[in-house]
C-alpha positions in Angstrom: 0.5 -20.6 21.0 -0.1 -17.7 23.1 1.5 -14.9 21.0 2.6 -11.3 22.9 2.7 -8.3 20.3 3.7 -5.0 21.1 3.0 -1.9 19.4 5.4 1.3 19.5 3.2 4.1 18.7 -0.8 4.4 19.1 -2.2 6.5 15.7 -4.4 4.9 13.1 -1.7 2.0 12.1 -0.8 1.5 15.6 -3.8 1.3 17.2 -5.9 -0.8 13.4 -3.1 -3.3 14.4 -3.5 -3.5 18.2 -7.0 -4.5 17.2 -6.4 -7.3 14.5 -3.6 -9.1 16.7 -6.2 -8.9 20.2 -9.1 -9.8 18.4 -6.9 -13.5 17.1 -7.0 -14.1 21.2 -3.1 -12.4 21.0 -2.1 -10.6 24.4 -1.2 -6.4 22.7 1.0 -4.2 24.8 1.0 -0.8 23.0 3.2 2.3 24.1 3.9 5.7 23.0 6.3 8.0 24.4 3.2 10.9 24.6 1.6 9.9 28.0 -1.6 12.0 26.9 -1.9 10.6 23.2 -1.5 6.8 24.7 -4.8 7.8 26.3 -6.6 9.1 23.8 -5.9 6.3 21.5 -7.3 4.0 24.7 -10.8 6.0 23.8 -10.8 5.9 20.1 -10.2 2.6 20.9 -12.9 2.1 22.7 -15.1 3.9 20.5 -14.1 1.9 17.6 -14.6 -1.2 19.0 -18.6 0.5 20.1 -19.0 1.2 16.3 -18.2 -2.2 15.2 -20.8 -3.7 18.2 -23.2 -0.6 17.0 -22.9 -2.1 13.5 -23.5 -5.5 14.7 -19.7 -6.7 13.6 -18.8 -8.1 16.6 -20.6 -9.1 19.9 -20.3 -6.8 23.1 -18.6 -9.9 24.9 -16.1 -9.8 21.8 -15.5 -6.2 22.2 -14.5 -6.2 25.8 -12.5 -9.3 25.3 -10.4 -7.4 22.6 -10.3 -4.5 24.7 -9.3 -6.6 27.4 -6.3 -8.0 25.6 -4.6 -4.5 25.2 -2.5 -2.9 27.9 -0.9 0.2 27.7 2.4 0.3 29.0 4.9 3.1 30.4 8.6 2.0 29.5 9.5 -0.4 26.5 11.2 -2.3 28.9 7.8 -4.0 29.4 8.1 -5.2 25.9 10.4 -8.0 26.7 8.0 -10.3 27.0 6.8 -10.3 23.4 7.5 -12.3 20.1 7.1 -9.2 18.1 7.3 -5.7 18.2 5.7 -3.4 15.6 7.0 0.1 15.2 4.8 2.6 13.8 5.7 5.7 14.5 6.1 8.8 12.3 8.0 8.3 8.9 11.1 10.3 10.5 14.4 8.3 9.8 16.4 9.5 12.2 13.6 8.7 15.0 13.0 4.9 13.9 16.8 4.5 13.8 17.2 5.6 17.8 13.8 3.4 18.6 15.3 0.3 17.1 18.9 0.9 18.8 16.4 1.5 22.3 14.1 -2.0 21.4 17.4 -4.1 20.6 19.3 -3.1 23.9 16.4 -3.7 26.0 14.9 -7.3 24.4 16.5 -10.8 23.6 17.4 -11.8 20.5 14.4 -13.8 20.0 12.3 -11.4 19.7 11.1 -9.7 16.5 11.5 -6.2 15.4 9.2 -5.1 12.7 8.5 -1.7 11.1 5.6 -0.4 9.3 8.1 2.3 7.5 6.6 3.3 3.9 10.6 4.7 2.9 12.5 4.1 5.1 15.1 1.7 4.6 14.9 -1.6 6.9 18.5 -2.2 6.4 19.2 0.9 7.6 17.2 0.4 10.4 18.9 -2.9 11.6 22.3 -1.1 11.1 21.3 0.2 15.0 20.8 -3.2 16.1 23.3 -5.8 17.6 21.0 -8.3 16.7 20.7 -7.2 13.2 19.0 -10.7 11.6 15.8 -10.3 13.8 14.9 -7.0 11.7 12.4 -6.9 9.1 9.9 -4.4 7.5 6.1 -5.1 8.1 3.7 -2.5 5.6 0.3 -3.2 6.6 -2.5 -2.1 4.1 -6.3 -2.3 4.7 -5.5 -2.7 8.2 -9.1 -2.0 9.2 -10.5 -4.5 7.7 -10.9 -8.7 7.7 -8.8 -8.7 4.3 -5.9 -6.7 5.5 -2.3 -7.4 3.9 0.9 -7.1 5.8 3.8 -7.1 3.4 6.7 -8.2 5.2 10.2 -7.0 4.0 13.1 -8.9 3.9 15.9 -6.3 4.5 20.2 -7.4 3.8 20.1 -8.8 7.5 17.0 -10.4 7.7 17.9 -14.0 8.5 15.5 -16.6 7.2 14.2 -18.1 10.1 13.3 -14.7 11.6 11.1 -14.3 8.3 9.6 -17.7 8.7 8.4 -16.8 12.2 7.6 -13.8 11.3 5.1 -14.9 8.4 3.8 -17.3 11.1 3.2 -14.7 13.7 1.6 -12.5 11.3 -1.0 -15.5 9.9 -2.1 -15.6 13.0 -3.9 -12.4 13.2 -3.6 -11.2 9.3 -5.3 -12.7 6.5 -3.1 -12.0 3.8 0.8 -12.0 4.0 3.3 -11.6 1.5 7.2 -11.7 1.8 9.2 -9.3 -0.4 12.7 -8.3 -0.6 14.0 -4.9 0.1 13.1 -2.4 -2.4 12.0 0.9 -2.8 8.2 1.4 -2.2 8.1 -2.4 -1.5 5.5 -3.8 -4.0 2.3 -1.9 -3.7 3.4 1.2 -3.8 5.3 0.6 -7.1 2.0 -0.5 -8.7 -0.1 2.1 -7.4 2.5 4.8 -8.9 2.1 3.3 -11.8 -1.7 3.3 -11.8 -1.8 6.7 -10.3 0.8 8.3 -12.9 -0.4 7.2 -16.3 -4.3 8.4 -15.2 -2.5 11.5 -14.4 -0.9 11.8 -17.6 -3.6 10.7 -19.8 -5.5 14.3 -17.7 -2.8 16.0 -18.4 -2.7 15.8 -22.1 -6.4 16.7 -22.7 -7.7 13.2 -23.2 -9.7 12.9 -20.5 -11.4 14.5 -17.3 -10.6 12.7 -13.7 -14.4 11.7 -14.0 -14.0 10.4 -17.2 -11.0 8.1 -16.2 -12.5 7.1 -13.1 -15.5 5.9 -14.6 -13.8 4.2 -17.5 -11.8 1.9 -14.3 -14.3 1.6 -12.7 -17.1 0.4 -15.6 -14.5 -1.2 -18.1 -12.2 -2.4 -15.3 -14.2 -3.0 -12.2 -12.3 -1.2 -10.0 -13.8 0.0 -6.9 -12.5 3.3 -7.2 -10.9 4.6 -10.1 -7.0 6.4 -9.3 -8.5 10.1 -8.7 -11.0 8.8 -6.0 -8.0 6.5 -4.9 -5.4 9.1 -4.6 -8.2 11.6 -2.4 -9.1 8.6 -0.3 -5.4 7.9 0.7 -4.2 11.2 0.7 -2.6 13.6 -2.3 0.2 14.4 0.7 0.7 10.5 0.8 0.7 9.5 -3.0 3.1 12.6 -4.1 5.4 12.1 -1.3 5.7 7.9 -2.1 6.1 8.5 -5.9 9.0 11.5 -4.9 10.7 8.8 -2.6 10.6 6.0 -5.5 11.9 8.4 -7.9 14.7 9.6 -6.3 15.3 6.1 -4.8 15.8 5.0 -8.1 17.8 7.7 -9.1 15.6 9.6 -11.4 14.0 6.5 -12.7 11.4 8.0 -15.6 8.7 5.5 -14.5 8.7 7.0 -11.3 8.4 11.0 -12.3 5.8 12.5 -10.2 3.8 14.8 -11.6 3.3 18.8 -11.6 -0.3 18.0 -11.4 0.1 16.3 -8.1 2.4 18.6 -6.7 0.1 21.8 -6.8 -2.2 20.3 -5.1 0.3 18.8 -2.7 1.4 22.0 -2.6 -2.1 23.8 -2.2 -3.1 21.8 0.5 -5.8 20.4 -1.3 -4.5 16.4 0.1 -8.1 14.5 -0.5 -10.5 14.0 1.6 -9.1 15.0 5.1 -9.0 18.6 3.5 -12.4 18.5 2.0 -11.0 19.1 -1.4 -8.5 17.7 -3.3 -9.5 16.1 -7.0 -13.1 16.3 -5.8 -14.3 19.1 -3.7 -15.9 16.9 -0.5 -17.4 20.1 1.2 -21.0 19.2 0.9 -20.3 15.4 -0.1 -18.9 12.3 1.6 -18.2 10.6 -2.0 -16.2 11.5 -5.3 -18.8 12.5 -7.9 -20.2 9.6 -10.7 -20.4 9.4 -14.2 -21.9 6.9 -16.1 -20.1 6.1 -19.6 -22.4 4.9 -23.1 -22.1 0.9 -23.2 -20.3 1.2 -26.3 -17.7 3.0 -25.2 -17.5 0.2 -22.6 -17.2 -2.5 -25.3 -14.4 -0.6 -27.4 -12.3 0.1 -24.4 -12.0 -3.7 -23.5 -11.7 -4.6 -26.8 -8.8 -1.4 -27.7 -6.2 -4.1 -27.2 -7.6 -6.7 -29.7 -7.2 -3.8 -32.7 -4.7 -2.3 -34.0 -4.3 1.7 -33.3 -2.1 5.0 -34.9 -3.1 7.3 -32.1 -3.8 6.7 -28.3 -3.6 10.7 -27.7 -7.3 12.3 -27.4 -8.3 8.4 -27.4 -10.8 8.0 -24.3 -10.8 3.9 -25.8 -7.5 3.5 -25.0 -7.3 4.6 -21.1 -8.4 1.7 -19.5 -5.4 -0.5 -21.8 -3.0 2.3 -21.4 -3.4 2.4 -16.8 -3.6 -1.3 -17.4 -0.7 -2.0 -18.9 1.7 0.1 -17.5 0.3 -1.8 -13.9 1.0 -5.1 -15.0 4.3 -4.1 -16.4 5.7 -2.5 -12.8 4.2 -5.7 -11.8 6.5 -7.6 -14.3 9.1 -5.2 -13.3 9.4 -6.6 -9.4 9.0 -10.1 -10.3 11.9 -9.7 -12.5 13.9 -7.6 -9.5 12.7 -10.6 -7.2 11.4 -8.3 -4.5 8.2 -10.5 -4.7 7.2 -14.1 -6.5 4.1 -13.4 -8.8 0.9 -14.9 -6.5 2.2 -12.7 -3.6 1.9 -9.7 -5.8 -1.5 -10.2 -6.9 -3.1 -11.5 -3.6 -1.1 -7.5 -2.4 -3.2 -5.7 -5.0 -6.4 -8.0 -4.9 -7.0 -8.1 -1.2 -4.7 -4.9 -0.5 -5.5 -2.3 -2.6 -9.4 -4.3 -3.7 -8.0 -4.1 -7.0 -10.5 -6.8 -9.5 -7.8 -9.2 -10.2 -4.2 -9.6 -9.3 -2.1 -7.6 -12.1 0.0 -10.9 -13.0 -3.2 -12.8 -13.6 -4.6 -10.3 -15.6 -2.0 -9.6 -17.9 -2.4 -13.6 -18.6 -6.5 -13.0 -19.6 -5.3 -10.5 -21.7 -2.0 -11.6 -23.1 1.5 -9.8 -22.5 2.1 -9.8 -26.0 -0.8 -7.1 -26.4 0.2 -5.4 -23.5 3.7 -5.0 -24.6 2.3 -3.3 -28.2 0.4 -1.2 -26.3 3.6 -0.1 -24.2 5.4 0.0 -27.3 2.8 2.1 -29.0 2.7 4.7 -26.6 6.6 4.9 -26.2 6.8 5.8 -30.0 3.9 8.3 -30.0 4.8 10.0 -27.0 8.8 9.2 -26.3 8.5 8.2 -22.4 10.5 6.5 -20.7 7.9 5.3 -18.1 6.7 3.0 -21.0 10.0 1.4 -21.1 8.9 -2.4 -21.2 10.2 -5.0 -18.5 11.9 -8.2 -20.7 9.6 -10.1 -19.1 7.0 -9.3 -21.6 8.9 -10.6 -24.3 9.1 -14.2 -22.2 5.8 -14.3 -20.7 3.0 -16.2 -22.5 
């Protein structure tokens, strides 16, 4: 099958995704509505395609030939050719809903509309559209690489066979797709806020420096990066402004509570990386700075949820069980809200997010019966609500 994908807007989404679908043999048709900025994405492009041949990725006949396969195009009238279209524009509302009301008037109903929104509501999106059913969400994570993740989104219109040829399209140039229902920060970001808050909150009590916690997830845990280096690496302006949305998306849920902590530096401009400084000051370094942590300490913070504790405050044992278990619960939490079935959550956070195992399965090595005493625990030391525990812990074995 000879698949046609176009692309509405050309930054680093855009333009990750125009790669992954040309280089499956797909013929890409990307557009912007910036004349000058569709031509500077055509050299980064380029470049980007010289970096992977420089790297010895890919061949120089395989770079031109995935070059090749993208055209830029002047009027999304030209998109009537495709299967699919993938918005990714800016995450303005108002701009998305007159670009989907433009796509649907010009385009049969055949074709797909997809959009990479992080919060913005794909119902509300397909509320422009005539042909509401063909409408789903598509949020791509890891894009740049061979183990990218494209969660698509089922929204109130979606019709089934759209998402069925939609998840077929999307195998065909992306390794790893899950289907979800509409929800509020979809799946992944629901787990990372729950990663990111309760590091944040173990900081903020005293327990523990952000070196200290990283290197506990990343030594006791395997994680490739612990939730400080995470959060720089993504973008401070990115994590705060997903955890506001899910909060007031769920009307003031407590899980959800972003932190002061995050908002002064969200406020400071201090946003990760990009900025130089943000958790970690990157001025002189390309890399969040390392700790090492005793082997012991190692062995007591795996074993913290085999023993039975009075304190978890000032506890450096008990972070790795206390981010742990609040993950897997939010994890229990949209299995139980059916916005995604339990293997296409973990394959999200394994391949997604390179988390070390999916959050499901891990929960099962370690037993949800011990995660929910942990959550337990820390609701009656420190009266929480973001350790309010999903049933599903009392069913799960």
């Amino acid at each position: 099958m000879n698949l046609s994908i176009g692309i509405v807007g050309v930054k680093k989404t855009g333009l990750s995704v125009a790669i992954l679908a040309a280089q499956s043999g797909a013929n890409v048709l990307i557009y912007d509505d910036n004349p000058s900025r569709l031509q500077q994405a055509f050299a980064r492009l380029e470049k980007s395609l010289q970096n992977r041949h420089a790297k010895g990725a890919i061949s120089a006949e395989k770079a031109k030939a995935i070059k090749d396969k993208i055209t830029p195009i002047s009027t999304i009238k030209s998109f009537t050719v495709c299967d699919l279209i993938i918005e990714a524009i800016d995450e303005n509302l108002q701009r998305k809903k007159k670009l989907f009301k433009e796509l649907d008037e010009v385009t049969d109903d055949h074709v797909i509309l997809a959009s990479t929104a992080q919060s913005a509501s794909i119902t509300a999106l397909s509320s422009q559209c005539f042909f509401k059913q063909r409408v789903v969400g598509a949020h791509f994570v890891n894009s740049s690489s061979s183990n990218a993740v494209v969660e698509v989104v089922k929204g109130i219109d979606s019709s089934n066979d759209v998402l069925d040829k939609a998840n077929f399209i999307f195998k065909s140039f992306v390794k790893n797709v899950l289907i979800s229902r509409e929800s509020p920060g979809f799946v992944i970001n629901r787990i990372l806020s729950a990663f990111f808050t309760e590091a944040i909150a173990i900081n903020e009590e005293g327990t523990a420096s952000f070196q200290e916690i990283d290197a506990i997830m990343r030594m006791v845990g395997g994680f490739k990066q612990g939730p400080f280096e995470m959060m720089d690496f993504i973008g401070i302006d990115i994590c705060y402004t997903s955890i506001l949305d899910l909060y007031n998306s769920f009307f003031q849920e407590e899980r959800f509570r972003p932190s002061f902590l995050l908002k002064t530096r969200f406020d400071a401009g201090f946003l990760g990386r990009k900025t130089t400084k943000g958790f970690y000051d990157y001025k002189d370094a390309k890399e969040a700075p390392k700790m090492g942590i005793r082997q012991s300490e190692i062995e007591s913070s795996r074993y913290f949820f085999d023993e039975n504790h009075l304190t978890f405050f000032m506890i450096k044992q008990s972070i790795y069980a206390r981010i742990i278990s609040m993950v897997i619960n939010e994890a229990l939490f949209c299995v139980q809200e059916n916005v995604a079935s339990e293997g296409d959550i973990d394959i999200a956070m394994k391949y997604g997010m390179r988390f070390p195992s999916g959050p499901i399965a891990l929960g099962r090595d370690i037993g949800f019966e011990k995660v929910k005493n942990i959550l337990n625990k820390l609701y009656d030391e420190f009266h929480h609500g973001r350790y309010k525990t999903t049933p599903l812990l009392n069913i799960y074995q």
